[in-house]
MARLUM-759674 format. One record per residue (C-alpha): residue number from 1; residue in one letter; x, y, z. Coordinates in steps of 0.25 Angstrom, whole numbers. Layout:
REM residues N
<nr: NUM, rest: a, xx: X, yy: Y, zz: Z>
...
END
This chain:
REM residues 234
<nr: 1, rest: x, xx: 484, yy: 316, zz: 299>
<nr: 2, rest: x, xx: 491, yy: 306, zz: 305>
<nr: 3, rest: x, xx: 494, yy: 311, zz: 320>
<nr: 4, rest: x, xx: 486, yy: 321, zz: 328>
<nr: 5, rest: x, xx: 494, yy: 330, zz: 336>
<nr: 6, rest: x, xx: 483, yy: 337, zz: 344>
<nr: 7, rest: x, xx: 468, yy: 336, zz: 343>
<nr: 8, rest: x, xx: 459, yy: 347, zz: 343>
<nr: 9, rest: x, xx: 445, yy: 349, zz: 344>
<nr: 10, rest: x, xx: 445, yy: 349, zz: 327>
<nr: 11, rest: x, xx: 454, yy: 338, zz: 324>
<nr: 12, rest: x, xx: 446, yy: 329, zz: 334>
<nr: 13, rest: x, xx: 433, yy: 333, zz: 326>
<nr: 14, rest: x, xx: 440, yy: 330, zz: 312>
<nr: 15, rest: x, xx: 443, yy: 316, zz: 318>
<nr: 16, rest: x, xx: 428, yy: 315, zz: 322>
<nr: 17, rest: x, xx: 423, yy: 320, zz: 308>
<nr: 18, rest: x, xx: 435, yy: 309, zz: 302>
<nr: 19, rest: x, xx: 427, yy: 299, zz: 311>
<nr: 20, rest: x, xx: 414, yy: 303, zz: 306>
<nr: 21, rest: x, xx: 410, yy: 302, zz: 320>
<nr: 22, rest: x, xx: 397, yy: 312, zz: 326>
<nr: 23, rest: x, xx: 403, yy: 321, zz: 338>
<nr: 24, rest: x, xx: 397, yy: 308, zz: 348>
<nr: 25, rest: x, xx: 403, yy: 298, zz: 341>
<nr: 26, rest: x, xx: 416, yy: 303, zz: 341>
<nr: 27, rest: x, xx: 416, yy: 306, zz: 356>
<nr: 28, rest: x, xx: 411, yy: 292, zz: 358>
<nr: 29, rest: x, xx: 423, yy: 288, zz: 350>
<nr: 30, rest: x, xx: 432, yy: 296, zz: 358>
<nr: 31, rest: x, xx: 424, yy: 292, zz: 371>
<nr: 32, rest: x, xx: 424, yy: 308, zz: 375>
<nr: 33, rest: x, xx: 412, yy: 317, zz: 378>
<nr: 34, rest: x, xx: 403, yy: 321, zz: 367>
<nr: 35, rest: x, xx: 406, yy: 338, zz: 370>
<nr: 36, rest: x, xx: 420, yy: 335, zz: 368>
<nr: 37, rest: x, xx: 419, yy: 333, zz: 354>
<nr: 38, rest: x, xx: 409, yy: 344, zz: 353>
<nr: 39, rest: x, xx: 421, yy: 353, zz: 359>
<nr: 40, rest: x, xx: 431, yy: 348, zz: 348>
<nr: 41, rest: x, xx: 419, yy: 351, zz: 337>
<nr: 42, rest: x, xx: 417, yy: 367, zz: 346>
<nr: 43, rest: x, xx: 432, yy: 370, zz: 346>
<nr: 44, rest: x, xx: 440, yy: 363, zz: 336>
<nr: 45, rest: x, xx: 453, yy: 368, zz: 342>
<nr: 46, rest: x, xx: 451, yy: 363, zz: 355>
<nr: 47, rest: x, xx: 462, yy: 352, zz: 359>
<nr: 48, rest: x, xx: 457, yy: 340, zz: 366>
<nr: 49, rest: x, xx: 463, yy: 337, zz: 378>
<nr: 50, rest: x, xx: 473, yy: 326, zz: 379>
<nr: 51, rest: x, xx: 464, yy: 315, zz: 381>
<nr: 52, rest: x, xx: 455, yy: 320, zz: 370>
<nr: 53, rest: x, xx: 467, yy: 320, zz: 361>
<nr: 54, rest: x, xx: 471, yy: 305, zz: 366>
<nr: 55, rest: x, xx: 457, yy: 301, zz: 360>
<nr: 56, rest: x, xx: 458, yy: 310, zz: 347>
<nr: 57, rest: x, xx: 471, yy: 302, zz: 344>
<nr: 58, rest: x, xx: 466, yy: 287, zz: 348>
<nr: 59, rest: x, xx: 453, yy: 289, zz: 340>
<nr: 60, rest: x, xx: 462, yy: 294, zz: 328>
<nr: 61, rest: x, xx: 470, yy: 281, zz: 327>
<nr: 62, rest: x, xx: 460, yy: 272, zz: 328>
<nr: 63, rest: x, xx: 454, yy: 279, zz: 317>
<nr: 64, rest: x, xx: 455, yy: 272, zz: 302>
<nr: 65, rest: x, xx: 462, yy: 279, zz: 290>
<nr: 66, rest: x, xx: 450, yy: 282, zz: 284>
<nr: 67, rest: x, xx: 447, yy: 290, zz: 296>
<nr: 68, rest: x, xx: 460, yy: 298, zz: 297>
<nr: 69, rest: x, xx: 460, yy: 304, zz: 284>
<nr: 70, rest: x, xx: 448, yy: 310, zz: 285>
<nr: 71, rest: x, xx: 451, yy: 315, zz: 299>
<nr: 72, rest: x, xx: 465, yy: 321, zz: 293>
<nr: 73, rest: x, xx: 456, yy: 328, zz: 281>
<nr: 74, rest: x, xx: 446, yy: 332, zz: 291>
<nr: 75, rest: x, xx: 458, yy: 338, zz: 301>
<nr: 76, rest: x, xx: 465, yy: 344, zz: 291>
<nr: 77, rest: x, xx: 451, yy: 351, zz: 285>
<nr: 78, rest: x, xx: 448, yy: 356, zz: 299>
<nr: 79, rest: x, xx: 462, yy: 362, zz: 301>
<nr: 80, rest: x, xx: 459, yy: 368, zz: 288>
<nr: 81, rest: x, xx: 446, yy: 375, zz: 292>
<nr: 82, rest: x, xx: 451, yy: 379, zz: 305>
<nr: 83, rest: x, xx: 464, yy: 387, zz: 299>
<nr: 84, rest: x, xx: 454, yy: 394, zz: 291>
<nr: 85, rest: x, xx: 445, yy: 397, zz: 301>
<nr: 86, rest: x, xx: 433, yy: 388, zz: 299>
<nr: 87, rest: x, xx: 423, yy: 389, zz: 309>
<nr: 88, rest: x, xx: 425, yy: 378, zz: 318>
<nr: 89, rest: x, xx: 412, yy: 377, zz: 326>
<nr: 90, rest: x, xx: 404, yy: 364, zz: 317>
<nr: 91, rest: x, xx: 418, yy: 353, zz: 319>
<nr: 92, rest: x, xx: 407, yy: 343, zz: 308>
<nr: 93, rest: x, xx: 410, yy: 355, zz: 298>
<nr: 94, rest: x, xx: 422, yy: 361, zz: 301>
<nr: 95, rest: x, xx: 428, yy: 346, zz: 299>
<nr: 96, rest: x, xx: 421, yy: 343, zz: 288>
<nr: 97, rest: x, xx: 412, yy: 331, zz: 294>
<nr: 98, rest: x, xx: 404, yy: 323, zz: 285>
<nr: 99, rest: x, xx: 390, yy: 328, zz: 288>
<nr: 100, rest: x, xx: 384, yy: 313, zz: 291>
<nr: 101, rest: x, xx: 392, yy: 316, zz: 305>
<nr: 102, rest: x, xx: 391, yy: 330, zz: 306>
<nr: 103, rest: x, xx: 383, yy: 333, zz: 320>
<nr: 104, rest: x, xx: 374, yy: 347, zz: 319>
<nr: 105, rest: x, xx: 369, yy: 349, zz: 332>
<nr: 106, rest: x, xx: 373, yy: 359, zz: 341>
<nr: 107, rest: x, xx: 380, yy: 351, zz: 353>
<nr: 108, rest: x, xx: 371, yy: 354, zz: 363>
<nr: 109, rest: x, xx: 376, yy: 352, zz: 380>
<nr: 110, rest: x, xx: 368, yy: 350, zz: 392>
<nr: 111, rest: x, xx: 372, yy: 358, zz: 403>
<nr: 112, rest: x, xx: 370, yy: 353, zz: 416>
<nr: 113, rest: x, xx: 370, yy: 364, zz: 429>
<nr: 114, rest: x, xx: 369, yy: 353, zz: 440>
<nr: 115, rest: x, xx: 366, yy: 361, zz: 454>
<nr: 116, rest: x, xx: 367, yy: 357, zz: 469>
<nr: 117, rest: x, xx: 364, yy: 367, zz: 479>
<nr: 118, rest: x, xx: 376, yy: 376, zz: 478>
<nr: 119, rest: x, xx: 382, yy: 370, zz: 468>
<nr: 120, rest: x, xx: 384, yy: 366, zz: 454>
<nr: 121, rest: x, xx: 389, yy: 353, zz: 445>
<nr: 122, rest: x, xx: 401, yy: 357, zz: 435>
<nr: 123, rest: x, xx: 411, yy: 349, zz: 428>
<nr: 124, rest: x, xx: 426, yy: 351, zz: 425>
<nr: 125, rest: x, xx: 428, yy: 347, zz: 410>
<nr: 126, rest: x, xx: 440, yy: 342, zz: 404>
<nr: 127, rest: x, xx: 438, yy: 347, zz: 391>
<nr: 128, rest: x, xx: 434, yy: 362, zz: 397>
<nr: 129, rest: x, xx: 447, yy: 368, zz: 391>
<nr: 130, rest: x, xx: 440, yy: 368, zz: 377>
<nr: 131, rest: x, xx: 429, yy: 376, zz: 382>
<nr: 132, rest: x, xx: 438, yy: 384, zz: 393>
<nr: 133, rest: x, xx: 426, yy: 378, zz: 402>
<nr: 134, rest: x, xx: 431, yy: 369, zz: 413>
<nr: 135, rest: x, xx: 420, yy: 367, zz: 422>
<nr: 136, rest: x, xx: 406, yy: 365, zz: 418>
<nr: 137, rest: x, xx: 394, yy: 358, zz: 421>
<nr: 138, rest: x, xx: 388, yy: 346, zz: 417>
<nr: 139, rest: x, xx: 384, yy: 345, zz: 402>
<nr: 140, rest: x, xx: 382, yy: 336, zz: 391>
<nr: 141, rest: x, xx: 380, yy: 336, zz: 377>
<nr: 142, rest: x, xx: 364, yy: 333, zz: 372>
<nr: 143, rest: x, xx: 362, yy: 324, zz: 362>
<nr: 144, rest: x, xx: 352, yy: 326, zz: 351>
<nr: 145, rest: x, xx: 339, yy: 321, zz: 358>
<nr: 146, rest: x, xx: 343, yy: 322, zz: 373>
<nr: 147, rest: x, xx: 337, yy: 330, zz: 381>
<nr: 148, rest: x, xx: 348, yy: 341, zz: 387>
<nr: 149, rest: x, xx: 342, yy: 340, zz: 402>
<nr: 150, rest: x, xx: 345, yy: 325, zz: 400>
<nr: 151, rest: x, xx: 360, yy: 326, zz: 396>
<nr: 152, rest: x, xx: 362, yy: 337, zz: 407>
<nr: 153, rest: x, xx: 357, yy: 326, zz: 419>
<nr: 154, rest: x, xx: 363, yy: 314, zz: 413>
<nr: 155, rest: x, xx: 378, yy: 323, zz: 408>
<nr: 156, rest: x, xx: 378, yy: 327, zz: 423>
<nr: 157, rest: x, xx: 377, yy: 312, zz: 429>
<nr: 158, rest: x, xx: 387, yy: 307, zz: 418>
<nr: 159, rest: x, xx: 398, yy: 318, zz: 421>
<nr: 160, rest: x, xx: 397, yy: 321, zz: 435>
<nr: 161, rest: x, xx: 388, yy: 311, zz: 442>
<nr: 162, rest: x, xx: 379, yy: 319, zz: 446>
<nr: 163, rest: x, xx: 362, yy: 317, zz: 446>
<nr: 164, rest: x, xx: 353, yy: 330, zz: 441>
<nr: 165, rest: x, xx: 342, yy: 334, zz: 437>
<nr: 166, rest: x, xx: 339, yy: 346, zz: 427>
<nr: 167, rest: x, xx: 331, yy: 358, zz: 435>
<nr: 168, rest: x, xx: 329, yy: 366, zz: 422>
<nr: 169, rest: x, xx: 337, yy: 372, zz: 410>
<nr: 170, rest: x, xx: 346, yy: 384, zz: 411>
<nr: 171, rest: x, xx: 345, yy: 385, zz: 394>
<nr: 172, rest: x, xx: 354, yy: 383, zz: 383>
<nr: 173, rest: x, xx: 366, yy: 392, zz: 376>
<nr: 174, rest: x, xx: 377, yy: 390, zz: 367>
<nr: 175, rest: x, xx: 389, yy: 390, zz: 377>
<nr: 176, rest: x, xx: 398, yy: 402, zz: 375>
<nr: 177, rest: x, xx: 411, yy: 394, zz: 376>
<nr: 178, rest: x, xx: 408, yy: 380, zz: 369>
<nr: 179, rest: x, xx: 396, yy: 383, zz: 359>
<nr: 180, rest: x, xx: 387, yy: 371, zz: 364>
<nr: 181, rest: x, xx: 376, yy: 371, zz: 366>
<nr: 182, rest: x, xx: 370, yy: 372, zz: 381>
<nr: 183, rest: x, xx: 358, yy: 367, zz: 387>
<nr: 184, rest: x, xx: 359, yy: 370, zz: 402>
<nr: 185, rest: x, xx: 352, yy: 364, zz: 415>
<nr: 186, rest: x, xx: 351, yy: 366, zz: 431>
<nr: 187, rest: x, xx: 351, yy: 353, zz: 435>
<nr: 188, rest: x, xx: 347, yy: 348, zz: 450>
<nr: 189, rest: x, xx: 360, yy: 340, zz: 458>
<nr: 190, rest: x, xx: 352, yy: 326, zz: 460>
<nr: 191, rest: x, xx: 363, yy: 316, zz: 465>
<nr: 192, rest: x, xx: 377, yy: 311, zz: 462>
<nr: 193, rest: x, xx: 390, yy: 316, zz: 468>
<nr: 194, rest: x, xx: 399, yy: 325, zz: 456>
<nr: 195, rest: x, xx: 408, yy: 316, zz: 450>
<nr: 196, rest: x, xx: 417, yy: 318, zz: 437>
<nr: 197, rest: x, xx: 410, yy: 306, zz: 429>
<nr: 198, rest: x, xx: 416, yy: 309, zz: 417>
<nr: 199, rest: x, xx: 430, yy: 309, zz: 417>
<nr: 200, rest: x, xx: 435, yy: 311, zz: 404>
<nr: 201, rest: x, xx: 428, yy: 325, zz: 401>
<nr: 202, rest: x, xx: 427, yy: 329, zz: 415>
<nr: 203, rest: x, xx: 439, yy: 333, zz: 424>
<nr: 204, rest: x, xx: 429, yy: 337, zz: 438>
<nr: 205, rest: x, xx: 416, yy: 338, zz: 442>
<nr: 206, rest: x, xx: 412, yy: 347, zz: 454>
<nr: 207, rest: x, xx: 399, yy: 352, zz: 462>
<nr: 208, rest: x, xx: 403, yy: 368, zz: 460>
<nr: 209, rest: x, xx: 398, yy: 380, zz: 468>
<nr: 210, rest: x, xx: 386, yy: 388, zz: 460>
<nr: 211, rest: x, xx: 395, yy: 400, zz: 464>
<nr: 212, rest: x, xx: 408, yy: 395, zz: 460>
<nr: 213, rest: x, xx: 404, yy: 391, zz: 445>
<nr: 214, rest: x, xx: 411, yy: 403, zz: 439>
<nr: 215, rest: x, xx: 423, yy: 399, zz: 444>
<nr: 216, rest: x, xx: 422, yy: 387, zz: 434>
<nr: 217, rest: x, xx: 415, yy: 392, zz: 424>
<nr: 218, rest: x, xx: 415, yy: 406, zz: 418>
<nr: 219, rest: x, xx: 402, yy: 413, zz: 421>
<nr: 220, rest: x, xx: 403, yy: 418, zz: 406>
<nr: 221, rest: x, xx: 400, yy: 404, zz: 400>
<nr: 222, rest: x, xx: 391, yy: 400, zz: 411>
<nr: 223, rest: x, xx: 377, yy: 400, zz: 406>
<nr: 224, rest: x, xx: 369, yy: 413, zz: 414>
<nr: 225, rest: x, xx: 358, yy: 405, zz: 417>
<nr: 226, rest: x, xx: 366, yy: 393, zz: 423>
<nr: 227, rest: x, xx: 374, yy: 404, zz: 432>
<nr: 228, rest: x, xx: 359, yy: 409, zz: 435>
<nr: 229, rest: x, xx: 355, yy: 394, zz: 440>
<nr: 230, rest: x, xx: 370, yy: 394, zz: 449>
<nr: 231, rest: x, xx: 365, yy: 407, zz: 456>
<nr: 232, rest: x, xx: 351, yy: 401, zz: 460>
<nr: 233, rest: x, xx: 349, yy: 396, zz: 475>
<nr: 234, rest: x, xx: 351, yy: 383, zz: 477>
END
């Protein structure tokens, strides 16, 4: 395969596995968030926004020779198995990744619900149209040996600008839209005005009404307890 027409979530994977590359490494090569390539890995049909598609194509011709032939072996192997309805949930299987590089841990996110008197911390992603989720809160992926109540205050700082603290923690699902895993945390507004820091996954970022969140995001994907922590007096 000499040309890509159009990336999608499972040709970008074959392109990581050709790379030999773990799901960090390959994001630092791409210089794009960690849960992004997780998304391609979730829903390898997604197609990455045009920016996205601009760093698919300039990572693939840097890469040698040695690299596009496995990566056009890979792709075609995944096309394969998706026209014969291979499940498509594990990309390191599905692609056929040599298990020195395979990553078995469940992604795991931390979740962070940043209240201010009335009002709540969320974030407008630009990647939501592959989750049908456009606004969220704060949230980062937790890395094997961090601990998640670390990665929601320091996420928070890095996206929005904003200091907290965690106040205590809401629990843990397997979000119903996605499949991540989620760790989710009422945290305390310290310091900071909101700011969108992170430019390239983020489009806004906004101090929201407790009230108004359901205008945002659908209450039936919003994890009960957090809807229970909005509702409490501030």
């Amino acid at each position: 395969m000499d040309v890509v027409d159009i990336w999608s979530g499972r040709t970008a994977c074959a392109l990581q596995s050709a790379l030999r590359l773990t799901n960090e490494a390959f994001a630092n090569r791409l210089g794009i968030a960690l849960r992004t390539v997780a998304t391609w890995h979730a829903d390898p049909d997604v197609v990455p926004r045009t920016e996205m598609q601009q760093l698919l194509d300039e990572a693939y011709e840097r890469a040698g020779p040695a690299v596009r032939a496995r990566f056009a072996l890979l792709s075609r192997g995944a096309a394969r198995g998706a026209s014969q309805g291979v499940p498509q949930g594990d990309g390191a299987r599905t692609l056929g990744m040599n298990p020195a590089v395979r990553e078995p841990q469940v992604l795991r996110v931390a979740v962070a619900v940043v209240l201010r008197e009335s009002e709540v911390l969320m974030v407008c992603r630009r990647d939501g149209d592959v989750s049908g989720i456009t606004w969220q809160f704060p949230a980062g992926v937790v890395k094997p040996g961090v601990r998640p109540e670390t990665v929601t205050v320091r996420e928070t700082l890095a996206e929005t600008g904003v200091h907290c603290a965690v106040k205590r923690s809401l629990g843990s699902r397997l979000h119903p839209v996605t499949g991540v895993h989620c760790d989710y945390f009422v945290c305390e507004y310290l310091a900071g005005a909101a700011q969108n820091i992170d430019i390239v996954e983020n489009v806004d970022v906004m101090w929201a009404q407790r009230t108004s969140v359901t205008r945002f995001i659908a209450a039936d994907v919003i994890f009960p307890p957090i809807l229970a922590a909005l509702e409490e007096q501030a």
